[in-house]
C-alpha positions in Angstrom: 28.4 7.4 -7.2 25.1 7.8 -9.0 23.4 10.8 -9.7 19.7 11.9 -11.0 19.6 12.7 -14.4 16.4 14.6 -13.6 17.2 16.6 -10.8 17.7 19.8 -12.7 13.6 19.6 -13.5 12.8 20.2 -9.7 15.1 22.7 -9.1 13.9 24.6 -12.6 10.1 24.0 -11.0 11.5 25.5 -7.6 13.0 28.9 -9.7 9.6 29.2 -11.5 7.8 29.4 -8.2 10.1 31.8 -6.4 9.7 34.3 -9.5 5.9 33.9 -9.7 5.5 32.4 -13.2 4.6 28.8 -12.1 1.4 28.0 -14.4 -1.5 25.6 -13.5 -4.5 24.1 -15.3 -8.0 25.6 -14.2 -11.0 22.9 -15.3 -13.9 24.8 -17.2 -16.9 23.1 -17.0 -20.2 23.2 -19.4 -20.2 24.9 -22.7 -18.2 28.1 -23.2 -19.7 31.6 -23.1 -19.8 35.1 -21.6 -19.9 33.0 -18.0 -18.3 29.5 -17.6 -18.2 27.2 -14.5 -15.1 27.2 -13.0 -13.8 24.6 -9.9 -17.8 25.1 -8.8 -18.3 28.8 -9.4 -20.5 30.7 -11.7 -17.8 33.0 -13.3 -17.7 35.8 -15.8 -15.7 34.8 -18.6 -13.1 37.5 -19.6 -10.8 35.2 -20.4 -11.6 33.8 -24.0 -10.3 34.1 -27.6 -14.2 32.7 -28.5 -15.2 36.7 -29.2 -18.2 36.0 -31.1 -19.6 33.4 -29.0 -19.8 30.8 -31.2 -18.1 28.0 -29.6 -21.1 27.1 -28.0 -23.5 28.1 -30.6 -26.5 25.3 -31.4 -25.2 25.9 -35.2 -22.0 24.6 -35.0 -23.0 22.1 -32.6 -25.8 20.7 -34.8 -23.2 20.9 -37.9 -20.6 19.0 -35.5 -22.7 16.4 -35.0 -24.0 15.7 -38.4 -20.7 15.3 -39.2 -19.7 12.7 -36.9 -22.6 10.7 -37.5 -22.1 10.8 -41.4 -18.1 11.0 -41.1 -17.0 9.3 -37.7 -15.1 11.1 -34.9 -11.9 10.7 -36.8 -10.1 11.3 -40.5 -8.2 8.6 -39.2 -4.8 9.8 -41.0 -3.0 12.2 -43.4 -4.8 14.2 -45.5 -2.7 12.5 -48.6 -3.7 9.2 -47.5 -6.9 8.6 -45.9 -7.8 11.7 -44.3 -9.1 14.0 -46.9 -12.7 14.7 -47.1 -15.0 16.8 -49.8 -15.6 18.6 -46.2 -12.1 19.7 -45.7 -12.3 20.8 -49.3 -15.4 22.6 -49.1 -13.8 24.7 -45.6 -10.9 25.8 -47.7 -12.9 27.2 -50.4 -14.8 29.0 -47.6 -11.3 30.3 -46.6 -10.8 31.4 -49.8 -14.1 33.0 -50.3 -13.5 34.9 -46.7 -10.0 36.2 -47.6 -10.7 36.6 -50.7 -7.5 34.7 -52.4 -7.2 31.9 -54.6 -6.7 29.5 -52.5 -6.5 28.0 -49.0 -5.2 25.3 -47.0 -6.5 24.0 -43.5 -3.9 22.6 -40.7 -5.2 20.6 -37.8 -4.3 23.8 -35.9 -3.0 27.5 -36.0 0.5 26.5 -34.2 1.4 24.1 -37.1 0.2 26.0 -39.8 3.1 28.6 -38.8 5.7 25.8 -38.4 4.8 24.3 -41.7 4.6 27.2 -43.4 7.6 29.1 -42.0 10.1 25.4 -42.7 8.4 25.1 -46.0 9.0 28.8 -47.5 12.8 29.5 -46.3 16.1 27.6 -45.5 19.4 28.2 -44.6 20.5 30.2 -47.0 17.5 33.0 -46.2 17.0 35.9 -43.8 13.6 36.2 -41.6 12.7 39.5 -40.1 10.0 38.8 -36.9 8.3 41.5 -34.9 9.8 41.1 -31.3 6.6 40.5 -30.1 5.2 38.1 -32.7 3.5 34.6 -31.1 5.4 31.6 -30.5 4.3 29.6 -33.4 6.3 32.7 -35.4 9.1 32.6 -33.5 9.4 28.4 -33.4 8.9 27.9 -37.0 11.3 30.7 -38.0 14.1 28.9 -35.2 13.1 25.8 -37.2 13.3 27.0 -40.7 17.4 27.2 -40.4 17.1 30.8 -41.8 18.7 33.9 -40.3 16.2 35.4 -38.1 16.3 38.9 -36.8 13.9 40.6 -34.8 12.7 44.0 -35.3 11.1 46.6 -32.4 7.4 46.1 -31.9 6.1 47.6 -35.2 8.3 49.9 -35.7 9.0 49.9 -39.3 11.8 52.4 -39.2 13.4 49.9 -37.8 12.6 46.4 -40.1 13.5 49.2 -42.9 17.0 49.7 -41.6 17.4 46.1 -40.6 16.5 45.1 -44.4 19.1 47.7 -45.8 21.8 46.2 -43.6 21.2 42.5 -44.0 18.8 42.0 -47.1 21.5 41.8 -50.0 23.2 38.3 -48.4 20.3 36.4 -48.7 18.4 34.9 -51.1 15.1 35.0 -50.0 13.6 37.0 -47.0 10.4 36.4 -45.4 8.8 39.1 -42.8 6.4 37.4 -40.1 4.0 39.4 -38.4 0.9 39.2 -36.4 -1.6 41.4 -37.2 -3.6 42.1 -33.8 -0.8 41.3 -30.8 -2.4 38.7 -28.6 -1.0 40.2 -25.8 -1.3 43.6 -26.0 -4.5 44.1 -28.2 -2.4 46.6 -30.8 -2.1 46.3 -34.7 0.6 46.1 -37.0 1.0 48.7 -39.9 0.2 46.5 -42.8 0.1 49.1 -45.3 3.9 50.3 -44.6 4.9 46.8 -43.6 3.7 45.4 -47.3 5.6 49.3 -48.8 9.0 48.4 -47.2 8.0 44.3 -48.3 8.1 45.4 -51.9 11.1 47.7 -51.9 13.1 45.1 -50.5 11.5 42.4 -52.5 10.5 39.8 -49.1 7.7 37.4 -49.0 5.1 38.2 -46.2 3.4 35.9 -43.7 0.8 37.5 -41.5 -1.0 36.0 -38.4 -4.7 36.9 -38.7 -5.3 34.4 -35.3 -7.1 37.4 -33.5 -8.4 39.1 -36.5 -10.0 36.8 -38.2 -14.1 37.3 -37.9 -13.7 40.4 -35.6 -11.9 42.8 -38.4 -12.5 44.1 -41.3 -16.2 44.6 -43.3 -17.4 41.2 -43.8 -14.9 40.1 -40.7 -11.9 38.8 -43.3 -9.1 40.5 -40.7 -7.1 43.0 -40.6 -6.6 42.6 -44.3 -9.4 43.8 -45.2 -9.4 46.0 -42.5 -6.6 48.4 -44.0 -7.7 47.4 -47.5 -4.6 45.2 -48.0 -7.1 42.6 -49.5 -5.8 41.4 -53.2 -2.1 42.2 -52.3 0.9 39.4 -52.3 1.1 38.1 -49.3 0.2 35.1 -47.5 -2.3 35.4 -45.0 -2.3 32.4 -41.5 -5.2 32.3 -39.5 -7.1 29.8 -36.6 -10.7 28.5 -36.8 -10.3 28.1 -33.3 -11.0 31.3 -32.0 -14.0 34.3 -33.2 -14.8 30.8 -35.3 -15.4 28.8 -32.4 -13.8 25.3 -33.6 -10.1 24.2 -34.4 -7.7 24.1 -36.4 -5.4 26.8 -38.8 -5.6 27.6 -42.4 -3.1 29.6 -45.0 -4.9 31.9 -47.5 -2.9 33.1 -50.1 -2.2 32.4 -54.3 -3.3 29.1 -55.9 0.7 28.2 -56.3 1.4 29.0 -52.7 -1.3 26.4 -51.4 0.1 23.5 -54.1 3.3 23.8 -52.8 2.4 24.1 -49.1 0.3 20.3 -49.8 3.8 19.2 -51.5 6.1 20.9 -49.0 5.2 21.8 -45.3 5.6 19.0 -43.0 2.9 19.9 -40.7 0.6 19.1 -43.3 1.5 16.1 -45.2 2.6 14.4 -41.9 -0.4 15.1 -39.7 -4.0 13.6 -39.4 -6.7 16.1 -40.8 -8.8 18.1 -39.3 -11.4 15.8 -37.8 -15.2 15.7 -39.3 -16.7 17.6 -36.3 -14.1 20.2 -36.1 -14.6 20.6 -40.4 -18.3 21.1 -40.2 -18.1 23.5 -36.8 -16.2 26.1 -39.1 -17.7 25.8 -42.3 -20.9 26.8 -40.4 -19.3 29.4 -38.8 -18.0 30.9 -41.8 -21.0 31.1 -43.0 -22.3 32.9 -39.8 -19.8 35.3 -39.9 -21.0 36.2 -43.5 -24.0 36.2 -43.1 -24.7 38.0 -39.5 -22.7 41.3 -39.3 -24.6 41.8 -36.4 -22.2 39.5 -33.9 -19.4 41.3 -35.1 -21.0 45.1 -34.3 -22.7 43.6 -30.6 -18.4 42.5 -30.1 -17.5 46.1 -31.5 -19.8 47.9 -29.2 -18.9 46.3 -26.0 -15.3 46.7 -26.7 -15.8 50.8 -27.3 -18.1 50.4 -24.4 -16.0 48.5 -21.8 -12.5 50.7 -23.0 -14.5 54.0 -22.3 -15.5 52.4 -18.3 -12.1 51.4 -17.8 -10.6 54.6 -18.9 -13.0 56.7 -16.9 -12.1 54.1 -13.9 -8.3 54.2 -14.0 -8.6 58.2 -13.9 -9.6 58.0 -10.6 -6.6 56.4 -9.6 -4.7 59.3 -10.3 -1.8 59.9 -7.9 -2.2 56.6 -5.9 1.6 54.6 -6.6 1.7 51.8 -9.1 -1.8 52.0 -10.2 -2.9 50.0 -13.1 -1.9 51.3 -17.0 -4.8 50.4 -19.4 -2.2 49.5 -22.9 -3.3 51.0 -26.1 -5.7 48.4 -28.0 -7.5 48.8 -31.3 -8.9 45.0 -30.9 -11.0 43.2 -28.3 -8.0 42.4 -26.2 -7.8 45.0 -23.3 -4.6 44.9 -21.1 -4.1 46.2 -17.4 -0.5 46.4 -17.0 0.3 46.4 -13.5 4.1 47.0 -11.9 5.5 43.2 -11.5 4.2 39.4 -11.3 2.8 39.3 -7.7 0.4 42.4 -8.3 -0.7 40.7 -11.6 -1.5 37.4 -9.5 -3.0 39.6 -6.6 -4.9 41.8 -9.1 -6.7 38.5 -10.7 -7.3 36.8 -7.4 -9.0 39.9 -6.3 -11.3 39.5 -9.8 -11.9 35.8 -9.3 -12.7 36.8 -5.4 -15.9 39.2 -7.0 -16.3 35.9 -9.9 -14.9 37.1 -12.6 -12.4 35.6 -14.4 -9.5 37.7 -16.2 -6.0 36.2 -16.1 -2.6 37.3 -14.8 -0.4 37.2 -17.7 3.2 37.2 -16.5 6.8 37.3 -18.2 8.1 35.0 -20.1 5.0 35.2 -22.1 5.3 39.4 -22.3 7.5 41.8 -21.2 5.6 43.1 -18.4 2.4 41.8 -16.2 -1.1 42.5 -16.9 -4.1 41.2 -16.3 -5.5 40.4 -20.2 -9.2 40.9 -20.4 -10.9 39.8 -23.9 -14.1 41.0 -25.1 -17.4 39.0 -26.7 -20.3 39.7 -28.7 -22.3 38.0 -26.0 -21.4 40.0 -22.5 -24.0 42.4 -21.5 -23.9 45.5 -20.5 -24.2 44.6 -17.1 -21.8 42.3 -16.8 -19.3 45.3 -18.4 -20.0 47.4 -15.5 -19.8 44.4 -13.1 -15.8 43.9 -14.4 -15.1 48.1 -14.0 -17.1 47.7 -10.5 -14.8 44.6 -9.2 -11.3 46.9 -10.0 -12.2 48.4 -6.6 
């Protein structure tokens, strides 16, 4: 008697739905901004990682398609073989310049610039200690390296502290992955005492800069520079394809670091570079970011702005049952934490009813449901009020 091999997947599907976390694809059209079109409707956009508005900024187009008309659409392979370009070369060196490190290296995007990094730096016979509520690409590439991997309560450094004077002395190397704003929550990790306990227990340190990189710090370098970190030893991951509006991932760190990630992570050497448009988009961005402090203060002053509404809002909901919880945030990300999954999906269909578009973000992707609402440079004033107005 023959059976489906693939029955299980239906059933898994089914279990998904009954709990409320059954995900589905929702087609933006037109260019990305502080409102997008979305299945027909004019909607504000609080839904983006692009917090400076630059994805669909006429500099990084025009830059995108110089590129492609000098480059081609493709780098057609490897970056050891026939993929490199003085472009790529001239984006790390931006990197560099931004971070201010010796070095840098660009992935074709932020999720295998962990993995590479993370397999490349640590084997078997090493320990990893991951904040519990560190992103996937953290918590993949340390499953992948082979290495011990602990996890330590949400930046809580008591804790990674005690873990490290338990475990430490059986490995030989030990690696501590962090990001540095949560992507989920909007909070920050304690560098400073993170890269004190680092040194006492001699580990390596990898931090995620994904969300931090062009909205923190002076010149927008990330929470680096933010806690004046900048010039210490660690090794510093970030994306182009968020506050920079194109794609991809780098790693910022010392000049021996980068030579042995081009030699040693796997993510690299067997993946085709970063294509010409996606090169030139964040090279120019870069260079915005650097040069116009300005996009970075408009995105500062509409987060303070839009925390204060929502603050003054949810006070008036004092004493009505299982009212929404604004999360501590010292970032653009702003969370709503509500009591389960169905009130999260209710909550944003109420949002998308007034046109505005916040997500439900729903276990397993965090511990409890919220609706995630992301700030940019670009939303007016108005359009803050017109998300505090819609909360009801």
């Amino acid at each position: 008697m023959s059976t489906d091999p693939y029955a299980w997947i239906t059933q898994s599907l089914e279990t998904i739905h009954r709990a409320d976390w059954y995900r589905s694809l929702k087609s933006i059209a037109g260019r990305p901004g502080a409102t997008v079109q979305l299945q027909g409707r004019t909607m504000l956009n609080f839904a983006s990682n692009d917090y400076l508005g630059l994805a669909g900024d006429e500099r990084l187009i025009a830059a995108a398609i110089a590129a492609t008309q000098s480059l081609g659409t493709g780098s057609t392979g490897s970056r050891l073989i026939t993929g490199h370009r003085e472009l790529h070369r001239q984006l790390e060196q931006a990197i560099a310049h931004l971070k201010q490190t010796e070095d840098a290296i660009v992935f074709s995007s932020g999720y295998l610039a962990n993995l590479g990094t993370i397999t490349a730096l640590v084997g078997s016979r090493d320990l990893i200690l991951s904040d519990q509520y560190n992103h996937s690409s953290l918590k993949n590439g340390a499953t992948l390296s082979g290495a011990k991997v602990l996890d330590y309560a949400h930046v809580k450094m008591a804790d990674l502290k005690h873990q490290l004077e338990q475990h430490r002395d059986r490995y030989r190397r030990c690696l501590i992955l962090t990001d540095t704003v949560f992507s989920m929550d909007g909070d920050l990790c304690p560098l400073p005492s993170l890269l004190a306990i680092a040194q006492q227990f001699d580990c390596m340190v990898l931090v995620d800069e994904a969300h931090a990189t062009g909205v923190l710090g002076k010149t927008g370098a990330g929470c680096v520079e933010h806690f004046g970190c900048t010039g210490q030893p660690l090794i510093q991951m970030g994306t182009l394809s968020k506050a920079l509006g194109s794609l991809g991932g780098y790693i910022a760190g010392s000049a021996p670091l980068i030579d042995f990630l081009r030699n040693r992570a796997p993510s690299w050497i067997y993946t085709t570079g970063l294509s010409p448009a996606d090169t030139a988009a964040a090279l120019a961005s870069i260079s915005i970011v650097q040069q116009d402090p300005d996009l970075r203060n408009r995105l500062w002053q509409n987060t303070t702005q839009l925390k204060q509404r929502l603050t003054e809002k949810i006070a008036t909901w004092q004493g009505f049952p299982d009212s929404p919880k604004l999360l501590p945030s010292a970032s653009p990300i702003l969370c709503l934490q509500v009591k389960d999954a169905t009130a999260a999906l209710t909550l944003a269909a109420q949002l998308t009813q007034a046109n505005i578009f916040a997500p439900a973000i729903r276990p397993p992707t965090v511990p409890t449901s919220r609706i995630r609402v992301t700030v940019m440079a670009t939303h007016t004033a108005a359009q803050l009020q017109q998300l505090v107005a819609a909360l009801g």
